[in-house]
C-alpha beads as a LAMMPS data file, in Angstrom:
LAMMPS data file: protein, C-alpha beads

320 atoms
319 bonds

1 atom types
1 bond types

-500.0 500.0 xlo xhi
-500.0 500.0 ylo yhi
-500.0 500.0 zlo zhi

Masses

1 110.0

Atoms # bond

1 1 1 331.446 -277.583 -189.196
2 1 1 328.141 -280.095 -189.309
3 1 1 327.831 -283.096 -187.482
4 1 1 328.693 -285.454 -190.555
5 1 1 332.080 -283.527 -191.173
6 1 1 333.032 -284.387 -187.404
7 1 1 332.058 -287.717 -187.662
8 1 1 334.129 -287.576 -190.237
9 1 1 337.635 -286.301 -188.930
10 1 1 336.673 -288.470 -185.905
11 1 1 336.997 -291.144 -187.805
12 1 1 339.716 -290.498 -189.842
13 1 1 342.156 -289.867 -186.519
14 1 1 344.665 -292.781 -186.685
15 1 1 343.784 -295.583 -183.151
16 1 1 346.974 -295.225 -180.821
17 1 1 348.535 -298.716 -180.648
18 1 1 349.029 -300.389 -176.975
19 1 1 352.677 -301.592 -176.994
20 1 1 353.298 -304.203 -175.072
21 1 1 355.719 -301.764 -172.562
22 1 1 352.612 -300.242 -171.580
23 1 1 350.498 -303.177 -170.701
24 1 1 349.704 -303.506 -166.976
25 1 1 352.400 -304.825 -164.826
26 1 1 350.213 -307.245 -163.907
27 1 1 349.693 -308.447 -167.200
28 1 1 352.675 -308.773 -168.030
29 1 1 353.354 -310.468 -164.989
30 1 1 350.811 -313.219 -165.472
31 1 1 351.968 -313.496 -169.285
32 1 1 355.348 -314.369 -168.587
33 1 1 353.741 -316.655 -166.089
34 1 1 351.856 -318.604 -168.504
35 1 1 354.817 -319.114 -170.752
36 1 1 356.717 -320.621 -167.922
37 1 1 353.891 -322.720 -167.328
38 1 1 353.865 -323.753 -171.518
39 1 1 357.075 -324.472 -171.235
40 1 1 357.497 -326.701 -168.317
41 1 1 354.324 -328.463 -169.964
42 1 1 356.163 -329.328 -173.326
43 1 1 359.288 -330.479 -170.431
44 1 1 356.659 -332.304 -168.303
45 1 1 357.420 -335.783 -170.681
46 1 1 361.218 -335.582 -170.887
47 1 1 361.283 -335.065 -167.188
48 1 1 359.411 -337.899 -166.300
49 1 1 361.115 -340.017 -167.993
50 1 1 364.517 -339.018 -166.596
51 1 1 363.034 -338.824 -163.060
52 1 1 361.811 -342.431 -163.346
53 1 1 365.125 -344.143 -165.013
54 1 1 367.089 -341.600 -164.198
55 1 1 367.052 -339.498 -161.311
56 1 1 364.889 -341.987 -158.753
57 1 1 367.677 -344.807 -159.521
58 1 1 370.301 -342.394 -158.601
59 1 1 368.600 -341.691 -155.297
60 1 1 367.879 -344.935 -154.590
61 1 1 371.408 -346.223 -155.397
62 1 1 372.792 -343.638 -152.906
63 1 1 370.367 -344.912 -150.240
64 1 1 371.224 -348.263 -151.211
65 1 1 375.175 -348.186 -150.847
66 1 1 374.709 -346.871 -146.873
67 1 1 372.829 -350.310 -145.904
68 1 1 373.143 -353.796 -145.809
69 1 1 370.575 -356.254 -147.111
70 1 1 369.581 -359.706 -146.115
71 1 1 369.763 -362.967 -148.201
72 1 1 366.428 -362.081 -149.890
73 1 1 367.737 -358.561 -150.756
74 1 1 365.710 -356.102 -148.383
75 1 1 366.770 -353.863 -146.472
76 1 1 368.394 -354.953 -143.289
77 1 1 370.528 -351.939 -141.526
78 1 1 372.656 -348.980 -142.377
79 1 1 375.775 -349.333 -142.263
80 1 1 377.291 -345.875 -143.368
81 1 1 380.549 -345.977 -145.800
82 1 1 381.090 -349.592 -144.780
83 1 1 380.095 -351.097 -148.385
84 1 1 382.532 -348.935 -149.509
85 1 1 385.257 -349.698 -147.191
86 1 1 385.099 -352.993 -148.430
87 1 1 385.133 -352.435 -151.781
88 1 1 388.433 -350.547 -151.691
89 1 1 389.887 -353.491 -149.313
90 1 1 388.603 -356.123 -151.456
91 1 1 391.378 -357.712 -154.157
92 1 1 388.649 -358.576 -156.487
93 1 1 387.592 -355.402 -157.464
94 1 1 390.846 -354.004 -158.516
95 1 1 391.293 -357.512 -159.996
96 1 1 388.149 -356.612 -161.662
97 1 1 389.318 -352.670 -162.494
98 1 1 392.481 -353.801 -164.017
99 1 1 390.823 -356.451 -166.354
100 1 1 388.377 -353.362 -167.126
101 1 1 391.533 -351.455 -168.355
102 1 1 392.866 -353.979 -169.949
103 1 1 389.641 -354.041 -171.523
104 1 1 389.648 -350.557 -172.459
105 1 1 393.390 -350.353 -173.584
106 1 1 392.455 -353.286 -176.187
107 1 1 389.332 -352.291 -177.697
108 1 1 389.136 -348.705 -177.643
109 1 1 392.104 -347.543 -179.655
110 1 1 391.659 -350.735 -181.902
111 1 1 388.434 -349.782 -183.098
112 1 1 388.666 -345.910 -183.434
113 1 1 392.050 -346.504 -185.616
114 1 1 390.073 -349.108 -187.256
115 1 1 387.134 -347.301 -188.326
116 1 1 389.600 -344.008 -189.090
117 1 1 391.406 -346.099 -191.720
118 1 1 388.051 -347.670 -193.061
119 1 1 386.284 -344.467 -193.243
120 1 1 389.363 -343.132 -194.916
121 1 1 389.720 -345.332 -197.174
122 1 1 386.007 -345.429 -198.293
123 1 1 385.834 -341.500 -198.433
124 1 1 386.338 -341.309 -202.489
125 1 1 383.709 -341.094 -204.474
126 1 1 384.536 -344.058 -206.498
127 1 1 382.244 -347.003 -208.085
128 1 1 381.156 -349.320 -205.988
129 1 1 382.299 -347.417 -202.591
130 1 1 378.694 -347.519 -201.518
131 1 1 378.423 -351.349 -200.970
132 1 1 381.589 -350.921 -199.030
133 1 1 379.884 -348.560 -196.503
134 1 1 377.411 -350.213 -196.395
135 1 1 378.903 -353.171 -195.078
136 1 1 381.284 -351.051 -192.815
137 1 1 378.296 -349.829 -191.221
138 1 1 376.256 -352.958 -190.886
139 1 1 377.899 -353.893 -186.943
140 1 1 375.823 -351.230 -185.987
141 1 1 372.434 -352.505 -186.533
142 1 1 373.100 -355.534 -184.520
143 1 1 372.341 -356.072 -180.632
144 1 1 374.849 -357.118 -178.257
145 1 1 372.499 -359.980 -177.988
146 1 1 372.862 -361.076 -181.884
147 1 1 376.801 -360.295 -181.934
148 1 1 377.426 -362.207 -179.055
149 1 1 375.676 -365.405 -180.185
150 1 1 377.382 -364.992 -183.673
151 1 1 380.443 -364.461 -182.256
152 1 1 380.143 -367.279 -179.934
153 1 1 379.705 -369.876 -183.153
154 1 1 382.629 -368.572 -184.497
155 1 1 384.626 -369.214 -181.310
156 1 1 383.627 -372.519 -180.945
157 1 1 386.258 -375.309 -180.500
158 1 1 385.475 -377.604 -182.695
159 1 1 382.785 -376.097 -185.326
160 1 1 383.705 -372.510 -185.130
161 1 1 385.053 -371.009 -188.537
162 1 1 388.305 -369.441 -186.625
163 1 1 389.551 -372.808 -185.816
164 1 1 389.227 -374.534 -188.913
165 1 1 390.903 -371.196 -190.538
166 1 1 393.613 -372.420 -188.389
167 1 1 393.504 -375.816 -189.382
168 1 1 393.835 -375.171 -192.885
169 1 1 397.302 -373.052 -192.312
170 1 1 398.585 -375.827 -190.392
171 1 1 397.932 -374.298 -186.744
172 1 1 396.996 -376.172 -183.600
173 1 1 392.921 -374.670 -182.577
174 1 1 392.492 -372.213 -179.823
175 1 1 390.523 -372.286 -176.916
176 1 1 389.232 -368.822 -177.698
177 1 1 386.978 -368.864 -174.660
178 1 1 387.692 -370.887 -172.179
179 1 1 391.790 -370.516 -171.913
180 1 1 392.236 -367.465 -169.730
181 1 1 395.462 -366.471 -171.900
182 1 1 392.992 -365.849 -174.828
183 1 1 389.352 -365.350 -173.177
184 1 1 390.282 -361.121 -173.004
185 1 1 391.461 -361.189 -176.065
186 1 1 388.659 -363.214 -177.533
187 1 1 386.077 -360.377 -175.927
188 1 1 387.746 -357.998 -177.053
189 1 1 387.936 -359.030 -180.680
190 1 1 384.800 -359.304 -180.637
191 1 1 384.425 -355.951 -179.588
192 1 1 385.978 -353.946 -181.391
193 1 1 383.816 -355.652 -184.233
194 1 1 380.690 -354.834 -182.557
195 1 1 381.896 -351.095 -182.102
196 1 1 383.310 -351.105 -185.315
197 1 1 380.063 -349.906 -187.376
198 1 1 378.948 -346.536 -184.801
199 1 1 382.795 -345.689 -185.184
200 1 1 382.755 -345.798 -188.988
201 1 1 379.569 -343.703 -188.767
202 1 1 380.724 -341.304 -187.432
203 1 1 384.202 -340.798 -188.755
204 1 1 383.287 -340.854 -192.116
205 1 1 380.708 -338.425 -191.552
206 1 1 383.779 -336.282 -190.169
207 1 1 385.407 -336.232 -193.328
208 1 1 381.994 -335.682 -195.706
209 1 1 382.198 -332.657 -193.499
210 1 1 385.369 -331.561 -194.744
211 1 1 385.277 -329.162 -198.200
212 1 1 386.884 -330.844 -200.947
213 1 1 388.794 -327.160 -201.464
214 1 1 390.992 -328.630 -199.065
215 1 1 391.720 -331.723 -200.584
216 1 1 392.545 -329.609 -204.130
217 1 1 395.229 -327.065 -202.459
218 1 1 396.844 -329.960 -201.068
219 1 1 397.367 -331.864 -204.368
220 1 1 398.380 -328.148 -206.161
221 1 1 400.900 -327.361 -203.166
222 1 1 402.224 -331.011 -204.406
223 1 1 401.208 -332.947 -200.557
224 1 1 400.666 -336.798 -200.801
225 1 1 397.818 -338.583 -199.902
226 1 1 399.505 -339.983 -196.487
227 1 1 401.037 -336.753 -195.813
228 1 1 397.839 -334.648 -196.683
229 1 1 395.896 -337.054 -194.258
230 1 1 398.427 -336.942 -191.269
231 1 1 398.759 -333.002 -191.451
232 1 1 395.566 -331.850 -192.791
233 1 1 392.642 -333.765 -192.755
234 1 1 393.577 -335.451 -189.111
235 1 1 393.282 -332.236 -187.296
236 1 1 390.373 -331.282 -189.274
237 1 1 388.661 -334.438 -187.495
238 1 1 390.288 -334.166 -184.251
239 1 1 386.498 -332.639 -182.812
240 1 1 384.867 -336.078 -184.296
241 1 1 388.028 -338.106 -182.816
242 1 1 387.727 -336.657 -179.345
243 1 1 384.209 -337.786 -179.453
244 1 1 384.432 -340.759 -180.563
245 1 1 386.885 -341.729 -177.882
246 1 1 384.910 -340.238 -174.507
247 1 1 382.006 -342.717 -176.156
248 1 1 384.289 -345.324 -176.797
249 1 1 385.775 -345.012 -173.290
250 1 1 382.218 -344.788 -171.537
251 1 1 381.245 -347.968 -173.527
252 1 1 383.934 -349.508 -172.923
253 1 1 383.596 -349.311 -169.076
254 1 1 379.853 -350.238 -169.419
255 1 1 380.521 -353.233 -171.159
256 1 1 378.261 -356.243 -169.637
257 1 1 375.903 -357.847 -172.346
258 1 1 378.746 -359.967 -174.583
259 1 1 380.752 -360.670 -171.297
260 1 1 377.353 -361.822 -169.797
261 1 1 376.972 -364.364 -172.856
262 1 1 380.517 -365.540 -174.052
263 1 1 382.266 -366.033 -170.771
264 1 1 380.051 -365.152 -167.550
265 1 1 383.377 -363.398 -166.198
266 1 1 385.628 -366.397 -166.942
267 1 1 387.643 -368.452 -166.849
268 1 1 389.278 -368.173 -163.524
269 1 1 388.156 -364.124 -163.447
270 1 1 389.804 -363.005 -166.597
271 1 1 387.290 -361.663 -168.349
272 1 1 386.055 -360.332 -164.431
273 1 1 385.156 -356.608 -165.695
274 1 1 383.571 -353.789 -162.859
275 1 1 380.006 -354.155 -164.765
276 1 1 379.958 -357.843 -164.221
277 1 1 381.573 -357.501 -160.840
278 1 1 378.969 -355.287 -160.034
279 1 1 376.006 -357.480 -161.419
280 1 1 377.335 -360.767 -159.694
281 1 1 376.997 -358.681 -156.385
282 1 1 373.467 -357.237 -156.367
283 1 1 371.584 -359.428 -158.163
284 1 1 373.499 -363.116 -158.033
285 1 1 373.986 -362.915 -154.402
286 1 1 371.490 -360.073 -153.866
287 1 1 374.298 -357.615 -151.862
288 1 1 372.197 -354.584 -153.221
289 1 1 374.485 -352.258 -151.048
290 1 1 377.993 -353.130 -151.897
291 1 1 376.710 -353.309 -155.700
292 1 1 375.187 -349.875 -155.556
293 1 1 378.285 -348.610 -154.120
294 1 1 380.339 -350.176 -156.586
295 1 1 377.811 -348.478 -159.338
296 1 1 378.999 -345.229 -157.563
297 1 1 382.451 -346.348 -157.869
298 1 1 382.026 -347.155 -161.439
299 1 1 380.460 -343.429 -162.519
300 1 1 383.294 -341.620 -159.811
301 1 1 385.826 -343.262 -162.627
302 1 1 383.743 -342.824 -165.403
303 1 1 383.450 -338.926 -164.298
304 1 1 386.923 -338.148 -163.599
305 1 1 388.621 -339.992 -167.030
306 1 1 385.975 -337.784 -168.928
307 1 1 387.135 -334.724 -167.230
308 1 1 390.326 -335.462 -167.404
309 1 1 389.841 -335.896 -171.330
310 1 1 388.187 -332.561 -171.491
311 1 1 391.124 -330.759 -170.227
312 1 1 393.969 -332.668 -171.317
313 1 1 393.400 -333.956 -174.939
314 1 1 390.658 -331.081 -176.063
315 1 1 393.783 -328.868 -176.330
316 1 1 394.808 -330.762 -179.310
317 1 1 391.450 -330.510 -180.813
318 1 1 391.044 -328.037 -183.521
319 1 1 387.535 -326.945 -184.009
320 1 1 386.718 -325.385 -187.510

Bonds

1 1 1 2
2 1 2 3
3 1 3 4
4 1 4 5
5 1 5 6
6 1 6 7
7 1 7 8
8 1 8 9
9 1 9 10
10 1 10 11
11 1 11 12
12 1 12 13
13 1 13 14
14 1 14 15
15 1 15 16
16 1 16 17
17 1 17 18
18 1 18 19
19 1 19 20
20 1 20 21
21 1 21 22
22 1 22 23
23 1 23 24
24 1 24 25
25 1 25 26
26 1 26 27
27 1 27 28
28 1 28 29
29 1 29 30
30 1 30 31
31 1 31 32
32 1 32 33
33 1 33 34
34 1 34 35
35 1 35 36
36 1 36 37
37 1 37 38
38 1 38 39
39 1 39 40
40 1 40 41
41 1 41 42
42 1 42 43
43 1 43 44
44 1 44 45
45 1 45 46
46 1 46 47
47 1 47 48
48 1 48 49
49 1 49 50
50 1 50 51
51 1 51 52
52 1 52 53
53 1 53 54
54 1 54 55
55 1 55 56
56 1 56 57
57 1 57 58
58 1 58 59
59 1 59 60
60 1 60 61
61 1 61 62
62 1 62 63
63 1 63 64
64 1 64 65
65 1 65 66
66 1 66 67
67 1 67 68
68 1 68 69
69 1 69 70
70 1 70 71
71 1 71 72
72 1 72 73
73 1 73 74
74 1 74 75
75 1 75 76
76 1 76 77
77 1 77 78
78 1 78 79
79 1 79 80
80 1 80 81
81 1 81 82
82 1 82 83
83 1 83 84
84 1 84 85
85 1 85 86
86 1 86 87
87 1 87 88
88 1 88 89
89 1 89 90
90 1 90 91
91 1 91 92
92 1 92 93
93 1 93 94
94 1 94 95
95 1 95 96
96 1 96 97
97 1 97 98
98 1 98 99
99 1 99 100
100 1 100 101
101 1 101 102
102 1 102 103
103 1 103 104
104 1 104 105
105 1 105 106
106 1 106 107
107 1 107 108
108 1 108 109
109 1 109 110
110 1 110 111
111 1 111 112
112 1 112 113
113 1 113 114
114 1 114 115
115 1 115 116
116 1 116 117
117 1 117 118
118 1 118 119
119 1 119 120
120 1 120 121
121 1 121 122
122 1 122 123
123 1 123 124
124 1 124 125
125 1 125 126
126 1 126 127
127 1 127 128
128 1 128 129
129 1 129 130
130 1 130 131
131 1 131 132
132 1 132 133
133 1 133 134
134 1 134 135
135 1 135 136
136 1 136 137
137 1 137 138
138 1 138 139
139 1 139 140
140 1 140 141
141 1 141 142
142 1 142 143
143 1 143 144
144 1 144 145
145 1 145 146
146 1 146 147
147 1 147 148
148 1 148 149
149 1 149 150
150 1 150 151
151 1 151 152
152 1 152 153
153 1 153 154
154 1 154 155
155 1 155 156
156 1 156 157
157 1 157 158
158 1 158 159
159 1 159 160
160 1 160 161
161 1 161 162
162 1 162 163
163 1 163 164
164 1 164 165
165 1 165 166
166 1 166 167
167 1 167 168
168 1 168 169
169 1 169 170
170 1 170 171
171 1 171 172
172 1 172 173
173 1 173 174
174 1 174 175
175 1 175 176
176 1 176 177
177 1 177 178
178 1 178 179
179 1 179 180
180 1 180 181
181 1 181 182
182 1 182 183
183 1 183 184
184 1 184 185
185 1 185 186
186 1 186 187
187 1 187 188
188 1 188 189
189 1 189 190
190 1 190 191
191 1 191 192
192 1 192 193
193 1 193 194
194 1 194 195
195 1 195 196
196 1 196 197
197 1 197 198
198 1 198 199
199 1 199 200
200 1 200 201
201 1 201 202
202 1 202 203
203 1 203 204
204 1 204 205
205 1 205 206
206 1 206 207
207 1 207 208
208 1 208 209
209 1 209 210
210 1 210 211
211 1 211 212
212 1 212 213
213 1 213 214
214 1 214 215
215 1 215 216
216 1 216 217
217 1 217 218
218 1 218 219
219 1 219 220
220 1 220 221
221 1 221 222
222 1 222 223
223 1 223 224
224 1 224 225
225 1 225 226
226 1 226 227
227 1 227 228
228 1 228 229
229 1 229 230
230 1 230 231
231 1 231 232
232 1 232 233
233 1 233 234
234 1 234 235
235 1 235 236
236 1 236 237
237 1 237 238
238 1 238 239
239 1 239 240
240 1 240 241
241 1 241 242
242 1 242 243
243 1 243 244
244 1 244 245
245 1 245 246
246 1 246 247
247 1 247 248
248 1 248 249
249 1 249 250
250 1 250 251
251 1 251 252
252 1 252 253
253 1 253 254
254 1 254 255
255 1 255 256
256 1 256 257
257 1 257 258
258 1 258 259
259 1 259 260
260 1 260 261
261 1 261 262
262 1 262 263
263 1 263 264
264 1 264 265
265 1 265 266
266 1 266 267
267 1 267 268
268 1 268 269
269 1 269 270
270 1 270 271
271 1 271 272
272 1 272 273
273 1 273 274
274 1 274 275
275 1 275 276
276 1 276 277
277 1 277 278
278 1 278 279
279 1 279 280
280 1 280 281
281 1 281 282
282 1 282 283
283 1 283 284
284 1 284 285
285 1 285 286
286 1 286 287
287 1 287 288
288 1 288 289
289 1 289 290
290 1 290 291
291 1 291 292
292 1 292 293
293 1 293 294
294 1 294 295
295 1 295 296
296 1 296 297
297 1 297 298
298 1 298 299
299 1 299 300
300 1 300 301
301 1 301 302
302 1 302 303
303 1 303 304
304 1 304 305
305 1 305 306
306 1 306 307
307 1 307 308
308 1 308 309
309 1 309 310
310 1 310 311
311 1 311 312
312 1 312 313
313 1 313 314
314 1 314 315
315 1 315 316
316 1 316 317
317 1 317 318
318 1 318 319
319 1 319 320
């Protein structure tokens, strides 16, 4: 055979391919490395941002619940699970926890059955249904801020629009926020309102999510609209029901900013809920350690009724 015809069959043998099972241990070893490394680069953002508002908070809220601090609000001595102690001896705080329940009971159920019947009865593809969403959805898109100062003009005495609704059907005007028989009630109205627009959101995006196959064996196996809605589509949305109610609950527990604005916790404590509690502690009279231990409180409760919802009421949900 000549040279040419060697080159040739030389060059014609196929190249064996390097898998990557036979690289170099240590290759592999620094290649896994270096996607480690990409990845906690592309986490590097997130995590600062939860370790500044987030995790560093946390810490120092801890630290902050074992001392005591002076008028000015530093640091004066530790004092162990005293802060604590006092919360659970003090009768404002459970005045404050049962106004927060109160709370809860008034505008959580309120606005989920609220938004269920809204979002129900918005779900049909009829003419004009779209301004109607639109509108049910518009509470969202507001601040506390703006909700509270509108709501505030409507509760007012003399000018507000609820009174002189009253006026015209003969009733005597309410002191919507400054009577402590109606000051809850007036918060919570308000509320549910403010609430009313995520809820509707969401719900009704529950039910887009249902196939309208559904809807059509219902009518041919001759089931109403009511009874088709209680039996059918309601367990179909229990997943987006059970959510809605953890947030609901959470919110509801967390509520400060129209408190803050309509009634500064008053009158006479009634509208006194843990959040407010908490504030008028660590930053009106600058007791940083019995407010951070009331924050700690506050998420203990927070933690256990969510885990209590998770294995109580998710039995009753029926995921698709």
């Amino acid at each position: 055979m000549s040279t040419l015809d060697q080159d040739l069959t030389l060059t014609n043998v196929p190249k064996k391919i390097t898998t990557r099972a036979e690289l170099p241990r240590r290759s592999m070893f620094f290649s896994k490395w270096a996607e480690t490394l990409l990845g906690y680069i592309f986490l590097f953002p997130s995590l600062l941002l939860f370790g500044v508002f987030l995790f560093y908070p946390l810490i120092q809220t801890f630290y902050l619940s074992m001392h005591e601090t002076d008028p000015r609000g530093r640091v004066a001595s530790f004092v162990g699970f005293d802060n604590f102690t006092a919360i659970f001896t003090s009768e404002k705080f459970y005045k404050s926890l049962e106004v927060t329940g109160l709370f809860t009971i008034l505008t959580v159920p309120t606005s989920i059955a609220l938004a269920l019947l809204l979002a129900a009865l918005t779900h049909n593809q009829l003419k004009g249904m779209r301004f109607f969403q639109f509108i049910f959805s518009l509470p969202v898109v507001l601040s506390v801020g703006t909700s509270s100062v509108i709501w505030m003009m409507l509760f007012h005495p003399s000018v507000g629009m609820l009174n002189y609704l009253l006026q015209l059907v003969g009733l005597e005007p309410v002191a919507w926020l400054t009577d402590p028989r109606w000051a809850l009630l007036s918060v919570s109205l308000m509320t549910v309102w403010m609430n009313l627009g995520f809820n509707y959101i969401v719900l009704f995006s529950g039910l887009q999510g249902i196939p309208d196959e559904i809807y059509d064996s219902a009518k041919i196996d001759g089931s109403g609209p009511i009874r088709t809605f209680v039996q059918i589509i309601l367990p179909l949305l229990s997943p987006t029901v059970f959510f809605v109610t953890i947030v609901s609950i959470i919110g509801a527990f967390q509520s400060f900013g129209q408190i803050h604005i309509l009634t500064k916790g008053g009158p006479i404590n009634s509208t006194d809920v843990l959040v407010y509690n908490l504030y008028q502690d660590a930053f009106i009279n600058f007791r940083f350690g019995t407010g951070s231990a009331q924050a700690l409180v506050l998420f203990t409760i927070i933690l256990i009724f969510t885990f209590v919802q998770f294995k109580v009421f998710e039995r009753n949900v029926h995921y698709q």
